[in-house]
N, C-alpha and C positions, 0 to 999 in steps of 0.2 A: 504494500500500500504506500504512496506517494504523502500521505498526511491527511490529503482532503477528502473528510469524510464524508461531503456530497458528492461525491463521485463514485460512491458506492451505492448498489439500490437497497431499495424501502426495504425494510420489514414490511413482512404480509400482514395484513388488518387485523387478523387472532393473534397476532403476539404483543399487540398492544393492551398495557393496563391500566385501566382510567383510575384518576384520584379525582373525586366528585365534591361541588360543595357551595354554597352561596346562595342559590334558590330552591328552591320545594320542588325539584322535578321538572318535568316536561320534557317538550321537544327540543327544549334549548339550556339544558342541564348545561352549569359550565364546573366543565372537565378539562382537566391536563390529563395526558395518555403518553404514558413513555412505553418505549420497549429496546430492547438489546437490540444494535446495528450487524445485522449479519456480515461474518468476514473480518469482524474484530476480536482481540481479545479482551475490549472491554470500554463501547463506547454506546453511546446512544441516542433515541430520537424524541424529543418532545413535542409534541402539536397540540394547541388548541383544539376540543371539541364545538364547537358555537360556529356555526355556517359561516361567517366572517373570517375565520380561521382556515376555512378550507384551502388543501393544497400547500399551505406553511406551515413551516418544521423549523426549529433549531436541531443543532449535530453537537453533541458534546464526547469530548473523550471523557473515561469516568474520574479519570484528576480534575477537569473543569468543570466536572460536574458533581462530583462529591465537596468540591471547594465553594462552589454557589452555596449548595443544600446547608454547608456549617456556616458560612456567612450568613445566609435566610436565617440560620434558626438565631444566632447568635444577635443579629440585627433586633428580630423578632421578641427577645428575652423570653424565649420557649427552650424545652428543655426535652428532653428524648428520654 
């Protein structure tokens, strides 16, 4: 792999897991859905559920992306 992780293809739609939350349901549940990037040893995909979202992705490797999540939580003053 060259680095760039959009230049690898999607995960298939079942391997994504949605983290849910903010409204009561519906057709416009808003969801983040990540899943493992096939072909890595340890990188990933995030997208918006909410039809405005459609088609956009962030690509994280899991050092940028375990580095966000302890930043969030620590910004956040939540604790795990």
């Amino acid at each position: 792999m060259d680095g760039n992780l959009y230049a690898l293809s999607a995960p298939t739609p079942d391997a994504f897991a949605d983290f849910c939350g903010g409204n009561a349901g519906g057709p416009h549940e808003t969801c983040v859905s990540l899943a493992a990037l096939p072909g890595t040893d340890a990188s990933f995909v995030i997208r918006d559920s909410k039809p405005e979202g459609a088609g956009k992705e962030l690509r994280f490797t899991g050092t940028e992306l375990d580095d966000f999540a302890t930043g969030w939580v620590r910004t956040r003053g939540l604790s795990l």
